[in-house]
C-alpha positions in Angstrom: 16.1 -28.0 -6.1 16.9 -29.8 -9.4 14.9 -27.3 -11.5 16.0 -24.4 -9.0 12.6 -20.7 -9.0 12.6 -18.0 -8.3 9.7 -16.5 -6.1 8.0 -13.4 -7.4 9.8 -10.7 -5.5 10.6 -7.2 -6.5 14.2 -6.7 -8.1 15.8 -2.9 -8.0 19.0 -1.5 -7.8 21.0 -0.9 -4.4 24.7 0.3 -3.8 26.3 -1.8 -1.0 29.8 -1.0 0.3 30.4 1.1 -2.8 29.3 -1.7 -5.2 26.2 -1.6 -7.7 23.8 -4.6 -6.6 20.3 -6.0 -7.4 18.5 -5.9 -4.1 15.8 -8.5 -4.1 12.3 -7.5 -1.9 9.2 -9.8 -1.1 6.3 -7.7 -1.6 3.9 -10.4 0.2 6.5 -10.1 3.3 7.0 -14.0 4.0 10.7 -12.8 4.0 11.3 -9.8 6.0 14.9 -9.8 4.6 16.5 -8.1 1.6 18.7 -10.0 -0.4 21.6 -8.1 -2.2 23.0 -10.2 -5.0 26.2 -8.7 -7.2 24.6 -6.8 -10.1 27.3 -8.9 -12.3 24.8 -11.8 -11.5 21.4 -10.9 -12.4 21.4 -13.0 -15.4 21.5 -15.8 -13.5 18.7 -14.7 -11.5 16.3 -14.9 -15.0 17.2 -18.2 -15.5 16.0 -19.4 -12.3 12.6 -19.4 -13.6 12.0 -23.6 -12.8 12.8 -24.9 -16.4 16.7 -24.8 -16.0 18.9 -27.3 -13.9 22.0 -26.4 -12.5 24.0 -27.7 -15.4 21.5 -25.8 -18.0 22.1 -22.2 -16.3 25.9 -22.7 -17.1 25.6 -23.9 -20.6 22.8 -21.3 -21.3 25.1 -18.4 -19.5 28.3 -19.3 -21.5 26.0 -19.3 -24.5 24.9 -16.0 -23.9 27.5 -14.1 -22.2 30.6 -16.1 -23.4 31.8 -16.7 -19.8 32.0 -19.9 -17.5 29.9 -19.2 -14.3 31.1 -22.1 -11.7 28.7 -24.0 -9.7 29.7 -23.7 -7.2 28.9 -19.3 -7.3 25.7 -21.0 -8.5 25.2 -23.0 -5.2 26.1 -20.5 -3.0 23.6 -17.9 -4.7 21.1 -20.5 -4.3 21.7 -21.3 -0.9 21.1 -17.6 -0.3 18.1 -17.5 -1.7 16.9 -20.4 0.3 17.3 -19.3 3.3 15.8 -16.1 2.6 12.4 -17.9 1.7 13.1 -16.1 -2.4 13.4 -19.9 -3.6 9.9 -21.6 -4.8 11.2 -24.6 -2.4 10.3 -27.4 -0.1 11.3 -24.9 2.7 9.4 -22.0 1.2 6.5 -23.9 1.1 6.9 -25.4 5.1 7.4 -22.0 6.1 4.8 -20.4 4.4 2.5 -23.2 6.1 3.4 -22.1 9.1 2.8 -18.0 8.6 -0.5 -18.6 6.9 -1.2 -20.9 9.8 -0.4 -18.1 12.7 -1.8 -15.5 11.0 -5.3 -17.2 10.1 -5.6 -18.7 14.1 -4.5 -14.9 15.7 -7.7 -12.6 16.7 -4.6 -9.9 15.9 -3.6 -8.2 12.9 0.0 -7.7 14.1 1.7 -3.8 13.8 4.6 -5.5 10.7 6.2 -2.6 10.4 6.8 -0.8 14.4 10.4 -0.5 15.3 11.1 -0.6 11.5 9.4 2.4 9.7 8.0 3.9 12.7 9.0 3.7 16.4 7.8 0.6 18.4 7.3 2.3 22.3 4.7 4.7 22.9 6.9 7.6 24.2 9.2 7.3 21.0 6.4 7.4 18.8 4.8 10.7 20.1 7.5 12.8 19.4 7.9 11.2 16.2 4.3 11.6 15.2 4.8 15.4 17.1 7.4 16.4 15.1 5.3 15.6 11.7 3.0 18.3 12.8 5.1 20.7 13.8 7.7 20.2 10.9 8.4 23.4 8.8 6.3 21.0 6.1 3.8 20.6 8.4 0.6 22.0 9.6 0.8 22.8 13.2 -0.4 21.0 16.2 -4.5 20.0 16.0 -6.7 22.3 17.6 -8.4 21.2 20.8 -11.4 23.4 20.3 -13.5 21.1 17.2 -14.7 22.8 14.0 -18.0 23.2 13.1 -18.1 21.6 9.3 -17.5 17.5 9.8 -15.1 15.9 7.5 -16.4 12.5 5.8 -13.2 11.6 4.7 -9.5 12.1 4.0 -7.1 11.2 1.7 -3.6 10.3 3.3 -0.4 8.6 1.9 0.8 5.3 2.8 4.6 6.0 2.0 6.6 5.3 4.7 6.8 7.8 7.9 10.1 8.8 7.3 9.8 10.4 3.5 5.7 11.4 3.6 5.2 12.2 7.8 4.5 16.0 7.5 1.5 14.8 4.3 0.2 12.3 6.8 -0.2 15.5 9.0 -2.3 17.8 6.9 -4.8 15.3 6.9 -4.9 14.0 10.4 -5.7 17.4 11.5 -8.3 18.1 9.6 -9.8 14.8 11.1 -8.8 15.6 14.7 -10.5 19.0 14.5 -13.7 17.8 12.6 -14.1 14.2 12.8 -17.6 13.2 13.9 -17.4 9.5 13.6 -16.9 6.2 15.6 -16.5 4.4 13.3 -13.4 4.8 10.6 -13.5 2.4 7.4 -10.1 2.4 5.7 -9.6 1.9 1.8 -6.1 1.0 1.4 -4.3 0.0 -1.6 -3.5 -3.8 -1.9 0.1 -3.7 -3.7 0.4 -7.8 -3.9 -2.0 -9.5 -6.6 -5.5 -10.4 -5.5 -8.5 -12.6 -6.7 -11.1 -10.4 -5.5 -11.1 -6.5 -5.9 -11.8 -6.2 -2.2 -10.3 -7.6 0.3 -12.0 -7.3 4.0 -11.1 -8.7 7.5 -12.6 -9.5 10.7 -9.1 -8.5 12.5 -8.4 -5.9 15.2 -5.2 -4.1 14.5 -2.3 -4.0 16.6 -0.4 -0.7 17.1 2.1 0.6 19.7 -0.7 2.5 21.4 -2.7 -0.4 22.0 -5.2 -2.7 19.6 -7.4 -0.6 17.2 -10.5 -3.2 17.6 -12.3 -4.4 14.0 -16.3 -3.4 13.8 -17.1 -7.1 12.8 -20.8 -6.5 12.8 -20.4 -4.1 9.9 -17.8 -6.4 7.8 -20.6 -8.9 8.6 -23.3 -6.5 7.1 -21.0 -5.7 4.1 -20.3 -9.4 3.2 -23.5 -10.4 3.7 -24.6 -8.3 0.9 -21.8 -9.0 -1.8 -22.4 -12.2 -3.7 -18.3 -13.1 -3.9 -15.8 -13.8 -0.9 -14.1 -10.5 0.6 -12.1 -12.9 2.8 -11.0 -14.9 -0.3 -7.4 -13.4 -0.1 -7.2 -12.1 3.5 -3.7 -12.8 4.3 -2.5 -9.9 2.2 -3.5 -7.7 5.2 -0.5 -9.4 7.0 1.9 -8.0 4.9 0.2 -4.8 4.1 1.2 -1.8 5.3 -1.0 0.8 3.6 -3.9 0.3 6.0 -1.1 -0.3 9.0 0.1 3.8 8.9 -3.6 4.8 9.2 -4.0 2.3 12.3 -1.2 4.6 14.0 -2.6 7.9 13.0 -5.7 7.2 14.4 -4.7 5.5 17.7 -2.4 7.8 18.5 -5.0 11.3 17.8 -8.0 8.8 19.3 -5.9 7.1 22.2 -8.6 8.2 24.9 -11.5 7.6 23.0 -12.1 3.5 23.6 -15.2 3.1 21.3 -14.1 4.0 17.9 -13.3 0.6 15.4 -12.0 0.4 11.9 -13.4 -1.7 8.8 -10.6 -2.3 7.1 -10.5 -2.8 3.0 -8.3 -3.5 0.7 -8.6 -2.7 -2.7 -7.2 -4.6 -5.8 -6.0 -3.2 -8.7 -8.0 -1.1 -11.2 -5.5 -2.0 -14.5 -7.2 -4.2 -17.0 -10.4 -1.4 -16.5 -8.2 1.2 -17.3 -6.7 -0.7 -20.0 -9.3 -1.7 -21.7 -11.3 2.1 -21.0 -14.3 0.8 -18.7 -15.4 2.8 -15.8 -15.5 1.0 -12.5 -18.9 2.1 -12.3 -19.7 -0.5 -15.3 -17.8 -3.4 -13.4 -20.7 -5.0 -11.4 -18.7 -6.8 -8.8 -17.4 -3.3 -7.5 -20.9 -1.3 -7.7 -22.5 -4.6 -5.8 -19.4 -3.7 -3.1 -20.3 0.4 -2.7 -23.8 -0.7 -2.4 -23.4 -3.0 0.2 -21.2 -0.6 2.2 -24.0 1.8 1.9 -26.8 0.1 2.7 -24.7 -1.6 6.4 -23.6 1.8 6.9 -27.1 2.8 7.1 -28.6 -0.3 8.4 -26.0 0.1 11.7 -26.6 3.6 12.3 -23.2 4.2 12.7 -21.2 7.4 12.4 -18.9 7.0 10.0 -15.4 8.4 8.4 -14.1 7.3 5.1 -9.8 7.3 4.9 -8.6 6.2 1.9 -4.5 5.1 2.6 -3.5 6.2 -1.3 -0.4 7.9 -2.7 0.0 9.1 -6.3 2.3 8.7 -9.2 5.6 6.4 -9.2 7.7 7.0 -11.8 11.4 6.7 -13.0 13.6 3.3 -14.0 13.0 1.6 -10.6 8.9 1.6 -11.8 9.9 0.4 -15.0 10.4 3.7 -16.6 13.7 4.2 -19.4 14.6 7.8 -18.2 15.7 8.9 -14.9 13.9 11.9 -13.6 15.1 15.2 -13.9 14.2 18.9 -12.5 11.9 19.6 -15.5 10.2 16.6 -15.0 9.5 16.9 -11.7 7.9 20.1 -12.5 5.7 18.5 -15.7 5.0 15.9 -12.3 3.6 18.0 -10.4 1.0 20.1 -13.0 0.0 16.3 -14.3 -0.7 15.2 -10.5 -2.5 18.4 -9.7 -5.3 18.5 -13.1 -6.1 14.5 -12.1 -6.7 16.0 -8.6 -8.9 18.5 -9.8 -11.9 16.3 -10.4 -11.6 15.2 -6.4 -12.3 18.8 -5.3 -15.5 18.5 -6.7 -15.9 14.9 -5.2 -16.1 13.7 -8.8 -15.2 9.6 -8.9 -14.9 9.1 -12.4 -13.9 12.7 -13.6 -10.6 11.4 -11.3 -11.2 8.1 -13.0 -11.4 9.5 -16.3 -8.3 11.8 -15.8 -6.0 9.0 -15.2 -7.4 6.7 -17.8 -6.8 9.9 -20.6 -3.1 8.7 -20.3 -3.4 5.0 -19.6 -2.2 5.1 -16.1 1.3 6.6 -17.6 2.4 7.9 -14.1 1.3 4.7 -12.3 -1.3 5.9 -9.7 -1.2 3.2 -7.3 -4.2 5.2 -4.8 -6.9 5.0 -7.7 -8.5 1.9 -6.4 -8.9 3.7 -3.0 -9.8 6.9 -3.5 -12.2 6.0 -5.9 -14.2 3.7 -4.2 -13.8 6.1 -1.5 -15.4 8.6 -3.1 -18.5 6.2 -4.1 -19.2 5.4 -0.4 -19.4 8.5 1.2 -21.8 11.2 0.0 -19.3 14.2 -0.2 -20.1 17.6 -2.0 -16.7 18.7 -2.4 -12.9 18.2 -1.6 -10.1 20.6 -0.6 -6.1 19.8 -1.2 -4.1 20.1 2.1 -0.9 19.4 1.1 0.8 17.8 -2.4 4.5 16.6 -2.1 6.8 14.8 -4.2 9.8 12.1 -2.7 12.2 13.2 -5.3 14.8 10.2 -6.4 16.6 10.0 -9.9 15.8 6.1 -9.9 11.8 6.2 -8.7 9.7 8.9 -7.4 6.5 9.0 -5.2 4.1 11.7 -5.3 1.4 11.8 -2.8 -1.2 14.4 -1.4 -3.3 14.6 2.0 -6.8 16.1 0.8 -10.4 16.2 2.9 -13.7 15.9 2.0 -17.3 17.6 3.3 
């Protein structure tokens, strides 16, 4: 490590033991660790950027900050980072080899995140999953007795269980009591870059209630259709965990019923169209994509639901924002998030499109790529909000909804 870099990992602030630290993340989850490093030292962390040797990062930090760092502190912060896989090194890359290897060769898309945001054994899991239903938040047990209108799809969050389970509840009621399908195809947000702006796999997924099997026949159909590679950046479904919290949802309301299968899709970001103020409708590789969803859809004769795994704004200094977020702007929040959902009552694609794009993205709406291609696949008249919440934090809030479609 002569020229020592950093790996693109997410930085934000943690207090350990009392004491203000960068915690350091990594959003493709080679590492499953997080690395707290003394907040004192996050200048050295920019330099690691694979231009500065050892020797450089002190001269350049007594330049800057008037202090000798030793390099030994260096070394040691190093060595940390090493072993944490947050280093673009020789070990990095061997054991990245070896993850991309074992995930490629396994028929399994593996549950990443049981016994960590969710509870790994069945039993645990059902009074978990219980308890978001029956929360004062929450909307009550599902009905046995089935409703007459079918829902085509739902909107659910992908924030974790623990801050967004009684949301994750509106909606899976709704689909308990009116879903007509067997097959479910899941639009989930892809929060790691990717090439292509859909990402599809041929894996079944893994969840404590048993495997949730892949309807390869329809990828097949989808991809045969679409003139680029949905498989070109598949091993961000490894790491993924918006599609993951669906997986549960449904295995655990559909535990009995052994012939429903998933399609699951992840979407790539929608930024540089709303930047630059171009519909996704104009973008020819994503209406080539609805199409071709379409058209397998119809040619398998399969009864489908549409879920797209999609939360809302994320604001506040740890998103990049300068203020931290106060009452008043919770409540400014809120109206914002609930005029952009207008436009999805009606089932209106690019009136939701539109009403993010009138601010450039300012609140950050990480579900757009989701919910709008949702929205284009299935042939829904209207919408109807379930539930909104907001996971109030001074430093970075999430806002998220559960809403279903007919």
């Amino acid at each position: 490590m002569d020229l020592p870099k950093l790996r693109e990992v997410e930085a934000f602030a943690v207090t350990v033991s009392g004491k203000k630290m960068i915690g350091l993340r990594d959003p493709m989850n080679y590492s499953s660790e997080v690395v707290a490093v003394p907040q004192q030292l996050y200048p050295l962390l920019l330099l690691l950027d694979g231009q500065h040797s050892v020797v450089d990062i002190q001269a350049e930090y007594m330049r800057r900050f008037g202090e000798l760092i030793f390099r030994e502190t260096i070394d040691d912060v190093l060595k940390v980072l090493d072993a944490g896989l947050f280093l673009d090194s020789d070990n990095f890359r061997r054991k990245r080899e070896e993850i991309e290897n074992e995930f490629k060769q396994s028929p399994l898309r593996q549950a990443l995140l049981a016994g960590k945001s969710y509870d790994a054994s069945p039993e645990a899991l059902d009074q978990q999953i219980q308890q978001f239903f029956t929360h004062e938040e929450g909307p009550g047990l599902p009905e046995k007795k089935p409703r007459k209108t079918h829902v085509k799809g739902i909107i659910a969050p992908h924030i974790d269980f623990q801050r967004g389970g009684p949301c994750f509840a509106w909606a899976y009621k709704d689909l308990a009591e009116r879903a007509d399908a067997d097959v479910y195809i899941i639009f989930g947000t892809a929060h790691t870059h990717t090439v292509m702006p859909f990402v599809a796999t041929h894996k079944d997924f893994e969840t404590p209630y048993g495997t949730l099997p892949c309807n390869r026949e329809l990828v097949r159909l989808i991809q045969k259709s679409v003139s680029y590679d949905l498989f070109r950046d598949e091993f961000v479904h490894r790491g993924e965990h918006s599609i993951e919290f669906q997986t549960v949802f449904l295995r655990y309301l559909f535990r009995d019923k052994k012939e429903i299968s998933i399609v699951p899709i992840l979407c790539g970001s929608f930024h540089e169209m709303v930047a630059s103020r171009i519909s996704p409708a104009e973008d020819a590789r994503i209406r080539e994509f609805v199409k071709a969803v379409k058209n397998a859809v119809k040619q398998s004769g399969a009864r489908i639901c549409c879920i797209a795994g999609a939360d809302l704004a994320h604001v506040g200094p740890r998103f990049g924002d300068v203020h931290p977020i106060s009452d008043g702007f919770l409540k400014l929040l809120k109206a914002d998030d609930l005029r952009m959902l207008e436009p999805l009552e009606r089932a209106d694609a690019n009136g939701f499109f539109s009403a993010i794009q009138a601010d450039g993205d300012r609140r950050k709406i990480c579900g757009l790529p989701p919910i709008y291609t949702m929205l284009s696949v299935m042939e829904a008249t209207r919408g109807k909000l379930l539930k909104y919440q907001q996971w109030p934090d001074p430093q970075g809030t999430v806002t998220f909804a559960s809403m279903a479609f007919y």
